[in-house]
C-alpha positions in Angstrom: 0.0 0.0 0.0 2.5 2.2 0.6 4.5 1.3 -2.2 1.3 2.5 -4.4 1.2 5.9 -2.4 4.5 6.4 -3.2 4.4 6.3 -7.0 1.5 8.1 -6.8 3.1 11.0 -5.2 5.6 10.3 -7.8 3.3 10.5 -10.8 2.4 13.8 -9.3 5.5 15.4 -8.8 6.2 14.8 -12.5 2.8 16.3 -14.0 3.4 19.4 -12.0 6.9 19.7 -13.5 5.7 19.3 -17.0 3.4 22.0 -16.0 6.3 23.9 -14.6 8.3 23.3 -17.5 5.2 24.5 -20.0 4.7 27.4 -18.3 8.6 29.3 -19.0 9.8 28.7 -22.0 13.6 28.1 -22.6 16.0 30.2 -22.5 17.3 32.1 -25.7 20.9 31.9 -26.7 22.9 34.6 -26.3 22.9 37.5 -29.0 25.7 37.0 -31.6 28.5 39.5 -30.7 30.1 40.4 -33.6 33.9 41.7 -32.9 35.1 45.2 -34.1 37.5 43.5 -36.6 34.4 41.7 -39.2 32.4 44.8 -39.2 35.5 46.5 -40.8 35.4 43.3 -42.9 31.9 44.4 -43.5 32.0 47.8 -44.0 35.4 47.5 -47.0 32.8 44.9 -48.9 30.1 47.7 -48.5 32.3 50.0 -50.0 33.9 47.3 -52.4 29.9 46.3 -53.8 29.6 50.4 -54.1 32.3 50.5 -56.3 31.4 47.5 -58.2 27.6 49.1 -58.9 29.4 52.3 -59.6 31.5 50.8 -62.7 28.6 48.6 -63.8 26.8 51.7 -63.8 29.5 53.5 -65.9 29.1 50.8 -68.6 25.8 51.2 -69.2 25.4 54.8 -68.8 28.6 54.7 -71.6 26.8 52.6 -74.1 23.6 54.5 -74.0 25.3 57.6 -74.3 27.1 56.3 -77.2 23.9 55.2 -78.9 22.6 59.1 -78.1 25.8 60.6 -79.6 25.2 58.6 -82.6 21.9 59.6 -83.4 23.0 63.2 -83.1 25.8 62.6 -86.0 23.2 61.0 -87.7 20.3 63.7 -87.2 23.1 66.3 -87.7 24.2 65.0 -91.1 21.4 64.5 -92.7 18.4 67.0 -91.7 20.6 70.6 -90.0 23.5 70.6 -92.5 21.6 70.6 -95.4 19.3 72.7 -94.2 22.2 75.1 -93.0 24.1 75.0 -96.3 21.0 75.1 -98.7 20.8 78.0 -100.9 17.4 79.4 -99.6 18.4 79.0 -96.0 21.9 81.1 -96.4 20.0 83.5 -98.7 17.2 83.7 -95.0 20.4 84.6 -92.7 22.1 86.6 -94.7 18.6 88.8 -94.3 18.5 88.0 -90.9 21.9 89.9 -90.5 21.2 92.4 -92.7 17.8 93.3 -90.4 20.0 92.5 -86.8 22.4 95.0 -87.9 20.7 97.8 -89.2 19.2 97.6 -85.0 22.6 97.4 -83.6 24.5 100.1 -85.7 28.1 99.7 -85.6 28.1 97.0 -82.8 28.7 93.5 -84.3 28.6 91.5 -80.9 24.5 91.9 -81.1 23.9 90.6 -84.0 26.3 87.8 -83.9 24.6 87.0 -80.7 21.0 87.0 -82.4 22.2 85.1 -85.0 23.6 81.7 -82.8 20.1 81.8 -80.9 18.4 81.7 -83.6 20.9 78.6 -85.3 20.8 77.2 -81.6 17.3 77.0 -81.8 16.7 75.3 -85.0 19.8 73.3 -83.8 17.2 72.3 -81.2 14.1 71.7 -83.2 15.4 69.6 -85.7 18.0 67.2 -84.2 18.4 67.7 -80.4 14.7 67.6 -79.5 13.9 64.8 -82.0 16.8 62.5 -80.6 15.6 63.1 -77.1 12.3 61.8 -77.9 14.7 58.1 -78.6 17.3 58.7 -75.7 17.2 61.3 -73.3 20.3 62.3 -71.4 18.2 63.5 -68.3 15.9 59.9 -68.1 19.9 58.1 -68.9 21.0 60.0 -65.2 17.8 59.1 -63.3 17.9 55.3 -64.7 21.8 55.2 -63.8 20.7 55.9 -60.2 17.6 53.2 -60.1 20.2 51.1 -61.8 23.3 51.9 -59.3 21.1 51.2 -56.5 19.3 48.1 -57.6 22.8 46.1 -58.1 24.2 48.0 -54.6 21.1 45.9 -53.3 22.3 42.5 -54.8 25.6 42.7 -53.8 25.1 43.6 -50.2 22.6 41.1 -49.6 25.3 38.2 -50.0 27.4 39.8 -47.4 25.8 39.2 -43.8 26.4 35.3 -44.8 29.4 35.9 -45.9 31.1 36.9 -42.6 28.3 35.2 -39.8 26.8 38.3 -39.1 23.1 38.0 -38.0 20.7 39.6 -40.5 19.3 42.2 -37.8 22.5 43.7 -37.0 23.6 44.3 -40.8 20.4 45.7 -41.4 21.1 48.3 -38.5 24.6 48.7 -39.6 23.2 49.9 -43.2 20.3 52.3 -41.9 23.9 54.2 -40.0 25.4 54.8 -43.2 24.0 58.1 -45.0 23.5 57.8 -48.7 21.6 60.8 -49.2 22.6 64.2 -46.7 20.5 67.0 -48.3 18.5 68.2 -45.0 17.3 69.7 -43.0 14.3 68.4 -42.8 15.1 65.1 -42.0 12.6 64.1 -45.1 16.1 65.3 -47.4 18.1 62.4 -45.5 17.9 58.7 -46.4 20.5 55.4 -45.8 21.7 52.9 -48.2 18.7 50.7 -46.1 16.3 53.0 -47.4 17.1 53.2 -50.7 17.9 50.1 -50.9 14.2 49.0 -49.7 12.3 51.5 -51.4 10.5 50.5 -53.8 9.7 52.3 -55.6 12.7 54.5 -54.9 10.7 57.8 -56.7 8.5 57.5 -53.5 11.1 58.1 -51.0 11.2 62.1 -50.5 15.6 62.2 -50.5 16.0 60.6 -53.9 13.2 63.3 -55.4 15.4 66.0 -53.7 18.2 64.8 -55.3 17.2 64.1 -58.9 15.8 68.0 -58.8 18.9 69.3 -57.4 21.0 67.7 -60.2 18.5 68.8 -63.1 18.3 72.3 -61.7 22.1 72.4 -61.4 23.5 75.1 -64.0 25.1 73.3 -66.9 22.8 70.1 -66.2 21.8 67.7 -68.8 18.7 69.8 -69.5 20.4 73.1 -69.7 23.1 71.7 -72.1 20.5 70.1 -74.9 18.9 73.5 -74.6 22.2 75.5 -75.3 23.1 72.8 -78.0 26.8 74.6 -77.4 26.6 74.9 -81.1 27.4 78.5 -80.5 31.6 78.5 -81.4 30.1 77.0 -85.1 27.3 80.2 -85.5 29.4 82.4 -84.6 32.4 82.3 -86.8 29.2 81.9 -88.9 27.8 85.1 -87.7 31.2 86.7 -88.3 31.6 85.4 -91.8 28.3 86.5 -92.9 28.9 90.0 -91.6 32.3 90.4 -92.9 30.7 89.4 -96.5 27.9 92.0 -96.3 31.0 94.8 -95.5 32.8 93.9 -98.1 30.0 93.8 -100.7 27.6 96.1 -102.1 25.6 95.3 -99.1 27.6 97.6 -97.3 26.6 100.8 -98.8 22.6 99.7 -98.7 23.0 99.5 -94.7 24.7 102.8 -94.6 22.5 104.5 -96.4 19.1 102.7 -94.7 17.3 105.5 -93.0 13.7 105.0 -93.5 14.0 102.8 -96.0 14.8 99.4 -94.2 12.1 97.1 -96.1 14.2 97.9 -99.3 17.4 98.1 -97.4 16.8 93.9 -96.3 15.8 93.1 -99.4 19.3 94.2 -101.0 20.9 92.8 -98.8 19.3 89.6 -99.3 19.9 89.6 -103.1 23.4 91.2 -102.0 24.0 88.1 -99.9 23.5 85.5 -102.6 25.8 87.0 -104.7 28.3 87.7 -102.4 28.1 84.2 -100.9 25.9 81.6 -102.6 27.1 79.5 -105.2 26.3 76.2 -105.4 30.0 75.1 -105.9 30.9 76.3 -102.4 28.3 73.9 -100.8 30.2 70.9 -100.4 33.5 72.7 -98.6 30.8 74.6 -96.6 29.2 71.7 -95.3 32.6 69.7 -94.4 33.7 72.8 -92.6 30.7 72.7 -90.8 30.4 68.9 -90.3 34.1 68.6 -89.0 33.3 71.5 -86.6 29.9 70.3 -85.1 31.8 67.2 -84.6 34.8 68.5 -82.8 32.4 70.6 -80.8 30.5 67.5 -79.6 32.9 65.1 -78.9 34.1 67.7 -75.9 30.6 68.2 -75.0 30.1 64.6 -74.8 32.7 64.5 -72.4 31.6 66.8 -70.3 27.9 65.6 -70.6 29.4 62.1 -69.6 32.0 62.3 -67.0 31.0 65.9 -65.4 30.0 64.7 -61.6 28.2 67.2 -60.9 26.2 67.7 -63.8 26.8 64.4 -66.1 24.3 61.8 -66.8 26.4 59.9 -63.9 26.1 62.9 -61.3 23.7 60.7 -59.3 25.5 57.7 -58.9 29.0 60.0 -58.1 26.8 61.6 -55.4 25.1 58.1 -53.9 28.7 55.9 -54.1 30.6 59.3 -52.3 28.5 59.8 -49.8 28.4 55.7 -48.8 31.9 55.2 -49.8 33.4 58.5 -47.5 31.0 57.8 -44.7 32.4 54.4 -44.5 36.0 55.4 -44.3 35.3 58.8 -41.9 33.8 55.6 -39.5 36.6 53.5 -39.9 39.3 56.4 -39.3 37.3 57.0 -36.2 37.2 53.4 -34.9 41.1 53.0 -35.3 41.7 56.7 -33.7 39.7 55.2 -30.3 40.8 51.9 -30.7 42.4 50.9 -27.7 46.0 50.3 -27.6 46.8 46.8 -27.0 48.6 45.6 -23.4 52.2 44.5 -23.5 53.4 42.1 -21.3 55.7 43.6 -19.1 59.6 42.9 -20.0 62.0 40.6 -17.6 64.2 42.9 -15.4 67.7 41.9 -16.9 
């Protein structure tokens, strides 16, 4: 009988336990502490996936803007510089100067001014704006960045494994490294996790700040197309056209144009084909003109690419700085306050 009591006090004892047991769960292991030395690990492949994403980047931004370039020979050759040379369309600007300088007088800078807006412009209509409807420089910048960013994504995402570093703690580690500083307001300031995660990235307030503070930027992408920087070509064209009209008939007309300007244009204009137009001349004009256009765009092109402010790549220069110069202003501070290491005290000799 007692025997009986006794397991049954046994039987008890354990039920309650399992109870016990049920009721606190075990314990959690220990948070993984991850040494000073592998988040410098971490932070040199951060920088090291930047650059990576940066020079992918380059590529394609280089290719595109290749293809661009190449519709502008293209559109150049075959629709402005026959326009430009054709007899009807010299006959026009040799007009057009005769009616910009009888405004200015003596002064030639006016009128050679007038005359390059007005080449800019058509410049514009008739191969800038039509090329941009294909390729546009300033979409090329703002898909660079989505670009840039996407692949900084990939790459970082195969680092935590890489080194044993728990996925919480990276992701902490990326939302302290700025990748975006335009504030105040803190709505101008995002991390490489936020842009990272955004998607889409347009919807994360920093990144709009940024794309309109490159476009706005004097001597942006925009304000380039609009300038065309075909102005040293129209104005040794300017020049020539008004060194013809002195040195022809033309000259005397002007002089002599007080009240009369209607009549005054109109020799001019018949003193301009004369002086200027014939048909044999075309060809040389047009080389002239091709081989400067060219010249002119293959430094513009330059500029357009590689500027880092202003360039189609200004985006991606301003995102891989600020992650890549963050990272090493952290890691100059963690071996300035890095404690000095003990030495072991040497034997009295």
């Amino acid at each position: 009988m007692l025997s009986w009591r006794s397991l049954g006090v046994a039987l008890l004892m354990v039920m309650l336990a399992g109870c016990a047991s049920r009721d606190h769960p075990p314990r959690q292991p220990p948070p993984v502490v991850v040494s000073e030395s592998t988040w410098r690990k971490v932070d040199s492949d951060i920088v090291a996936a930047s650059k990576e994403a940066t020079r992918q980047t380059t590529n394609y931004a280089r290719d595109v803007m290749l293809e661009w370039m190449g519709l502008v020979y293209q559109r150049t050759d075959t629709n402005f510089i026959p326009w430009f040379s054709g007899y009807w369309t010299q006959q026009w600007l040799t007009m057009k100067v005769g009616w910009y300088r009888l405004n200015a007088g003596k002064e030639q800078g006016p009128v050679v001014d007038r005359l390059a807006i007005y080449l800019q412009e058509q410049y514009h209509g008739r191969v800038l704006e039509p090329v941009a409807r294909q390729i546009d420089p300033d979409q090329v910048m703002e898909k660079a960045m989505k670009f840039y960013v996407w692949l900084l994504g990939e790459l970082l995402r195969k680092i935590p494994q890489r080194y044993g570093v728990p996925q919480d703690q990276f992701e902490r580690r990326l939302k302290g490294i700025p990748a975006i500083a335009l504030g105040p307001p803190p709505t101008h300031v995002a991390s490489v996790h936020q842009i990272i995660h955004s998607e889409p990235i347009d919807k994360l307030p920093a990144y709009g700040v940024l794309v309109a503070r490159i476009r706005t930027t004097s001597g942006s992408a925009r304000a380039w197309r609009s300038d065309a920087d075909i102005s040293p070509v129209v104005r040794r064209t300017s020049k020539r056209l008004m060194t013809e009209l002195a040195t022809s008939s033309a000259s005397s007309v002007v002089s002599m144009a007080v009240g009369r300007a209607v009549g005054s244009v109109l020799s001019l204009g018949v003193a301009g084909i004369s002086a200027m137009m014939r048909e044999d001349e075309r060809p040389e004009m047009e080389t002239l003109l091709r081989k400067s256009l060219n010249a002119a765009f293959k430094e513009k092109w330059a500029d357009l690419m590689w500027d880092p402010d202003t360039g189609v790549l200004a985006g991606v220069y301003y995102l891989s700085g600020q992650i890549e110069e963050n990272l090493a202003r952290k890691r100059r501070l963690s071996l300035q306050f890095e404690p000095v290491p003990r030495r072991a005290p040497l034997p009295d000799g």
